[in-house]
Structure formats: structure tokens, C-alpha cells
N, CA, C and O atoms as a GROMACS GRO file, in nm:
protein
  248
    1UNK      N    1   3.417  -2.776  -0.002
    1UNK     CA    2   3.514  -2.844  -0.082
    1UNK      C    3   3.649  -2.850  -0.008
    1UNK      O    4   3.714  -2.955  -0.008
    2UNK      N    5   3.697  -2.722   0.066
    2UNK     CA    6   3.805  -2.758   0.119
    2UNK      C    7   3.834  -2.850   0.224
    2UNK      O    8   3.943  -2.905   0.242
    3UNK      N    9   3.679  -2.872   0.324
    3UNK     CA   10   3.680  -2.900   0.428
    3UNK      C   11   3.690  -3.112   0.359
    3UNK      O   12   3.738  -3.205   0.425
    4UNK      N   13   3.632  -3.122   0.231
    4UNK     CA   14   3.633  -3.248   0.195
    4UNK      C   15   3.778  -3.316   0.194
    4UNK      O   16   3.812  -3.424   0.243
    5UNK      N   17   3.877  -3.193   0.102
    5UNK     CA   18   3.961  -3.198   0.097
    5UNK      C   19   4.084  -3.224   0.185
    5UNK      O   20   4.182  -3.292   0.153
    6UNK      N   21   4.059  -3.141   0.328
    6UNK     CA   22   4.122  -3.180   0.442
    6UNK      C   23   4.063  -3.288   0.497
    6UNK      O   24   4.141  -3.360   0.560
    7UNK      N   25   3.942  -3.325   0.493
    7UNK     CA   26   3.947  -3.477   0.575
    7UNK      C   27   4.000  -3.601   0.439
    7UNK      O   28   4.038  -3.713   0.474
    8UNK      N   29   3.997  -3.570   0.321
    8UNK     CA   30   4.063  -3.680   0.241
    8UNK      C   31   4.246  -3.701   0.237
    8UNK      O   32   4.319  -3.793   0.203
    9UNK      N   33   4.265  -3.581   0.283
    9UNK     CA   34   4.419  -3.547   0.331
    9UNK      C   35   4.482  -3.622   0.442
    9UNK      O   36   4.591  -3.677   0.457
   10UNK      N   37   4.366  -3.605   0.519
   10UNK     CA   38   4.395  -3.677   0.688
   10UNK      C   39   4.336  -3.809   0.663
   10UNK      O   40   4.304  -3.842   0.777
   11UNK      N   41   4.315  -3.869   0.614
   11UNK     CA   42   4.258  -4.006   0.572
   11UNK      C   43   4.379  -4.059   0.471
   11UNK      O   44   4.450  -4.153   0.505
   12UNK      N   45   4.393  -4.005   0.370
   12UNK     CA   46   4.534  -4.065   0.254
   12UNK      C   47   4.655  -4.052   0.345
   12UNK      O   48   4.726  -4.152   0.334
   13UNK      N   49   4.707  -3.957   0.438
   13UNK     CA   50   4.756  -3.985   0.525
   13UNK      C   51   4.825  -4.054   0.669
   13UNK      O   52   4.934  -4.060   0.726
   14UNK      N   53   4.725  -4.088   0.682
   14UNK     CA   54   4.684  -4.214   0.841
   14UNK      C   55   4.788  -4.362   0.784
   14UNK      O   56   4.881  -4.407   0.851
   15UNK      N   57   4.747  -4.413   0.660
   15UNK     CA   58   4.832  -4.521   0.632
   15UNK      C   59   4.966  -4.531   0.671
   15UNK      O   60   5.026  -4.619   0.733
   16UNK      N   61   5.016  -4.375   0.602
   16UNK     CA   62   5.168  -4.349   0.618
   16UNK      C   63   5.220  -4.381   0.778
   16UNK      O   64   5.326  -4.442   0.792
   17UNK      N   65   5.141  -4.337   0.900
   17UNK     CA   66   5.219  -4.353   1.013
   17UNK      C   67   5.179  -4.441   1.100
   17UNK      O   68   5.231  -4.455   1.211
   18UNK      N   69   5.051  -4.527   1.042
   18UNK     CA   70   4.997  -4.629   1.089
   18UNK      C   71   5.013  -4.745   1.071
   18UNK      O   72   4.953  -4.829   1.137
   19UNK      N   73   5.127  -4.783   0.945
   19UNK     CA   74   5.215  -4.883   0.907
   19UNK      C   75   5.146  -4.974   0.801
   19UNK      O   76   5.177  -5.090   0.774
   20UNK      N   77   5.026  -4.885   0.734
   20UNK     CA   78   4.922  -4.955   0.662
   20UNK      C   79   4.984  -4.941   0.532
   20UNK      O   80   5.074  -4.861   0.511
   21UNK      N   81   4.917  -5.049   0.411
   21UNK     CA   82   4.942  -5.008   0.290
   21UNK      C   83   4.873  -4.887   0.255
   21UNK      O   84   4.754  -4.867   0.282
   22UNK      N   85   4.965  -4.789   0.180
   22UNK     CA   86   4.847  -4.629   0.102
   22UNK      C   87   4.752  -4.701  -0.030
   22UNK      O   88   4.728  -4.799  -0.100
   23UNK      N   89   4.724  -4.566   0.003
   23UNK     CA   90   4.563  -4.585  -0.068
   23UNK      C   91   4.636  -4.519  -0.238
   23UNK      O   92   4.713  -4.426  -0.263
   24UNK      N   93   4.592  -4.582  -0.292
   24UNK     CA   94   4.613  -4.630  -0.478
   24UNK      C   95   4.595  -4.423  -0.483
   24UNK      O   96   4.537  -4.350  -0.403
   25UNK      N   97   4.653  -4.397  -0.578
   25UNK     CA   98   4.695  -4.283  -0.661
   25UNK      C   99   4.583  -4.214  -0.688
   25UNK      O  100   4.600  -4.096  -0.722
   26UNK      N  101   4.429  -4.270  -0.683
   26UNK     CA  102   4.335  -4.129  -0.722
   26UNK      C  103   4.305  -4.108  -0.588
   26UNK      O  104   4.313  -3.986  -0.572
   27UNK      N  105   4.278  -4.156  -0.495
   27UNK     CA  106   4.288  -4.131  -0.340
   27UNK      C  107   4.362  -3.968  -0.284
   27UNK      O  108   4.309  -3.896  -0.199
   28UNK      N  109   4.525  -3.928  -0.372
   28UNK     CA  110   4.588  -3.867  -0.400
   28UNK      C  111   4.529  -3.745  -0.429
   28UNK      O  112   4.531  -3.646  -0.355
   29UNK      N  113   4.473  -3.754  -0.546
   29UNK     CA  114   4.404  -3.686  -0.647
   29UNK      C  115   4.281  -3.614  -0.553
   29UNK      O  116   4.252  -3.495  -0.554
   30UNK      N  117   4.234  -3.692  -0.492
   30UNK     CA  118   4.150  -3.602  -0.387
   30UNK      C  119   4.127  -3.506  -0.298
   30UNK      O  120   4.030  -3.441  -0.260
   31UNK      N  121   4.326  -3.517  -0.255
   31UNK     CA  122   4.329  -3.445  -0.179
   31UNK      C  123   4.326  -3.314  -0.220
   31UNK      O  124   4.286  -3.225  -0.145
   32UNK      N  125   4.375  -3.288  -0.359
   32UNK     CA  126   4.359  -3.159  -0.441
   32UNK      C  127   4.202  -3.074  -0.385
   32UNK      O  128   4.170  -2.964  -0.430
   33UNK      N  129   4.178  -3.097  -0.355
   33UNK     CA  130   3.979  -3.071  -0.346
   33UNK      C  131   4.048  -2.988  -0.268
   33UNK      O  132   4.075  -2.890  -0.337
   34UNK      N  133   4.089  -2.978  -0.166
   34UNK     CA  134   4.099  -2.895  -0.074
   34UNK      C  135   4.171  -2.728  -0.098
   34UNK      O  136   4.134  -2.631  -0.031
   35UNK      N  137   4.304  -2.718  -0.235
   35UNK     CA  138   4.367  -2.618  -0.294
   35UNK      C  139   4.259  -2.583  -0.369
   35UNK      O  140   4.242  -2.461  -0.377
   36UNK      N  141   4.164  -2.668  -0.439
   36UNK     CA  142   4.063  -2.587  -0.519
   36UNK      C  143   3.927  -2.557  -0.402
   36UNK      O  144   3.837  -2.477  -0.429
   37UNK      N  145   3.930  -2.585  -0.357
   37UNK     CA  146   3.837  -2.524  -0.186
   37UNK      C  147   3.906  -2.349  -0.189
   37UNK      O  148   3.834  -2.253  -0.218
   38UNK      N  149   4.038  -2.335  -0.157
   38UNK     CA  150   4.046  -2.264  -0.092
   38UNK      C  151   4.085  -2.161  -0.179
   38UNK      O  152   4.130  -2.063  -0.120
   39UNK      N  153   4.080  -2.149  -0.356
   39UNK     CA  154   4.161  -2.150  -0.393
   39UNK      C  155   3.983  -2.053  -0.456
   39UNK      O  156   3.988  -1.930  -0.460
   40UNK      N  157   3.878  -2.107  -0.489
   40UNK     CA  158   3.708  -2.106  -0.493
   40UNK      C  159   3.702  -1.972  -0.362
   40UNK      O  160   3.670  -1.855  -0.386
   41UNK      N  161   3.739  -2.024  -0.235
   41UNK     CA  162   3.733  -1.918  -0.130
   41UNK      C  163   3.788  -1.772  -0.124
   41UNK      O  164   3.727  -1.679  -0.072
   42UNK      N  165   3.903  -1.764  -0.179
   42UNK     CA  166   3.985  -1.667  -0.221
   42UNK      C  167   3.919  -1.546  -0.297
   42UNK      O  168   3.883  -1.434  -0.262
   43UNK      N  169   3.919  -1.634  -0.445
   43UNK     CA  170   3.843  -1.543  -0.540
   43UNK      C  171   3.692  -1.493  -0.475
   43UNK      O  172   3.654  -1.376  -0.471
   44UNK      N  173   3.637  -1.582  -0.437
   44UNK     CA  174   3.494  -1.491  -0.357
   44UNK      C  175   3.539  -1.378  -0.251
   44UNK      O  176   3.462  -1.282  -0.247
   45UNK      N  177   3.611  -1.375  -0.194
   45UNK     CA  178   3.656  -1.254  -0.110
   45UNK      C  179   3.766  -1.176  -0.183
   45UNK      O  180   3.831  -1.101  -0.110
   46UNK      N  181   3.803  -1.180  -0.326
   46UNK     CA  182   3.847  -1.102  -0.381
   46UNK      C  183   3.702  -1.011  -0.475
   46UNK      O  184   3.683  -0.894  -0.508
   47UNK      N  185   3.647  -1.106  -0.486
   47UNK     CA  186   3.552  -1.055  -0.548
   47UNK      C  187   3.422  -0.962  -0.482
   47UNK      O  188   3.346  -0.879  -0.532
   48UNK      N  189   3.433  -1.010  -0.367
   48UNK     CA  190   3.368  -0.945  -0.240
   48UNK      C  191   3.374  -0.800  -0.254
   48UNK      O  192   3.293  -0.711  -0.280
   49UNK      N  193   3.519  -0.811  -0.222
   49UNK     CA  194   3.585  -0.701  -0.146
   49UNK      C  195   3.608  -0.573  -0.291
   49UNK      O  196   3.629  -0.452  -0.277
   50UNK      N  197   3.596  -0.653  -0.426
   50UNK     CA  198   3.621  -0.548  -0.543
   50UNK      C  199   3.457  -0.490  -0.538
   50UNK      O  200   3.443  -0.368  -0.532
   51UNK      N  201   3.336  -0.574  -0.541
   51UNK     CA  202   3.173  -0.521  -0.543
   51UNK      C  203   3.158  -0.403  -0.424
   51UNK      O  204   3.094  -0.300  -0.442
   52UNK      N  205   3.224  -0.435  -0.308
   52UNK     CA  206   3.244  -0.312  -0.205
   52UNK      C  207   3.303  -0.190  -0.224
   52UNK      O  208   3.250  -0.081  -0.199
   53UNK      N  209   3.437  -0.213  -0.281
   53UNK     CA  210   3.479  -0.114  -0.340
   53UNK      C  211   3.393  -0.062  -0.453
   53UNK      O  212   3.402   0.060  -0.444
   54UNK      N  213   3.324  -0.088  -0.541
   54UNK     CA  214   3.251  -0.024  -0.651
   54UNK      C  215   3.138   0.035  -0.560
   54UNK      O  216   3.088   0.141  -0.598
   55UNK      N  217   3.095  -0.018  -0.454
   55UNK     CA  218   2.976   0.047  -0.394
   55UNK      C  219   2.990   0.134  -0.361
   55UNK      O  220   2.910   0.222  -0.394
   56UNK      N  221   3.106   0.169  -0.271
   56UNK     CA  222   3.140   0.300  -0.224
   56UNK      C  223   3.184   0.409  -0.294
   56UNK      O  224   3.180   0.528  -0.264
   57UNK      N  225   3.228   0.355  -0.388
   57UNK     CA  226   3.327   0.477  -0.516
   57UNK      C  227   3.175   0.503  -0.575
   57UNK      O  228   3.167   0.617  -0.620
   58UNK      N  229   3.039   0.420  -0.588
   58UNK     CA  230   2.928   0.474  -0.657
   58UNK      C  231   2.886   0.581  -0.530
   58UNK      O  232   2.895   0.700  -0.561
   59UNK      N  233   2.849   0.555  -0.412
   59UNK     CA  234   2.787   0.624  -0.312
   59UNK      C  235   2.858   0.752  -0.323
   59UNK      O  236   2.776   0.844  -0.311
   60UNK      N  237   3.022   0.810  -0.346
   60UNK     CA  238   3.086   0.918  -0.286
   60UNK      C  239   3.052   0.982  -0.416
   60UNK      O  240   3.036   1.104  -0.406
   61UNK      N  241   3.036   0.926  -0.550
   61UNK     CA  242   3.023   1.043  -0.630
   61UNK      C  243   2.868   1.076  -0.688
   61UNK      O  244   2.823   1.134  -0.786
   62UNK      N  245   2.811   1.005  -0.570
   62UNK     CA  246   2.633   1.084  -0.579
   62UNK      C  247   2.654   1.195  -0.497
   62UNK      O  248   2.563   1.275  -0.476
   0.00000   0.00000   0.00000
């Protein structure tokens, strides 16, 4: 998702310095994909890293 997100970024972008007309307002909206990419990525390595911690706090008090 994020990686969609950065190439819809670099694509809604290109107009701006390429002297083209931009691309209509949900075009925009796409680029969001990429904060909720990374945003999806986060919480899994928060969540990672809390299941690790429970593993080990179970292992030390066997």
C-alpha cells in the first residue's frame, strides 16, 4: 500500500514540473495510500515487538 502510494505521489506530481495540466482531486486522494501504508506498517512492528515482549516475560517466569 505504501509503495502504491509513493508511485501515485510521483505520478500526481510529474504534472506540476512538467508544465502539464494536474490530475483532478481524487488523483490527490490517492496519494493518502501511502500514510495509511505506513501508518498499517507501524502498528505491525508495534505489535510485533509488544508479542515479543510477552514471550519473553512468559519464558523468564517459567
Amino acid at each position: 500500500m505504501f509503495i502504491a502510494g509513493a508511485v501515485a505521489t510521483l505520478a500526481t506530481m510529474a504534472p506540476l514540473f512538467l508544465d502539464m495540466d494536474p490530475f483532478p482531486s481524487y488523483a490527490w486522494a490517492v496519494c493518502m495510500l501511502m500514510g495509511v501504508g505506513f501508518a498499517i506498517s507501524a502498528a505491525g512492528v508495534l505489535r510485533s515487538a509488544a508479542a515479543q515482549r510477552k514471550a519473553a516475560r512468559a519464558s523468564q517466569a517459567a
